[in-house]
C-alpha positions, 0 to 999 in steps of 0.5 A: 390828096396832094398837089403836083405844082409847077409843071409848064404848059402850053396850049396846043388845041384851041378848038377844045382849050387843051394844054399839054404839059411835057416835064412832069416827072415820073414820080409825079404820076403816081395817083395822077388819074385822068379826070383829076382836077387842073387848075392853070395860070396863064402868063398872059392873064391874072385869072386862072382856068380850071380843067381836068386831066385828059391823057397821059401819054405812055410815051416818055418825052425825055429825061430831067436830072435821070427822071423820065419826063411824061406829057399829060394832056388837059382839058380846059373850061371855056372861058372869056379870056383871050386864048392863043396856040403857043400861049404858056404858063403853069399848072396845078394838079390834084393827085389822089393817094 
């Protein structure tokens, strides 16, 4: 499959390290299903976090240059990094085709 790259996250549920992100366009919806694999780079750490997706919301959050925008939800591993609410960075997700 291909990869979805650069889509912002923030980190919004700390008692299960979920991240949300709210600018995948619509077309980077096609072949995302929930369980596909995320990997997440944090501005406030050099390692990486794997996850999977957990949700995507059927509710568009906006438009981008005439595309709807969608929230997908991601469900992190645990890990030994320091892990604030707010914390941001980007994500990668493996699309299916």
């Amino acid at each position: 499959g291909s990869v979805s790259s650069g889509a912002a996250v923030v980190l919004v549920d700390l008692s299960k390290l979920q991240f949300q992100t709210t600018n995948l366009v619509e077309s980077d919806l096609t072949g995302l299903v929930v369980g596909a694999p995320a990997t997440i780079r944090l501005k406030a750490h050099t390692e990486t976090l794997t996850g999977a997706v957990a949700a995507v919301l059927a509710q568009s959050s906006g438009t981008q240059s005439g595309a709807a925008l969608f929230t997908v939800l991601i469900n992190v591993e645990p890990a030994e990094l320091v892990l604030l609410p707010g914390m941001t960075g980007q994500t990668e997700i493996t699309i299916t085709q």
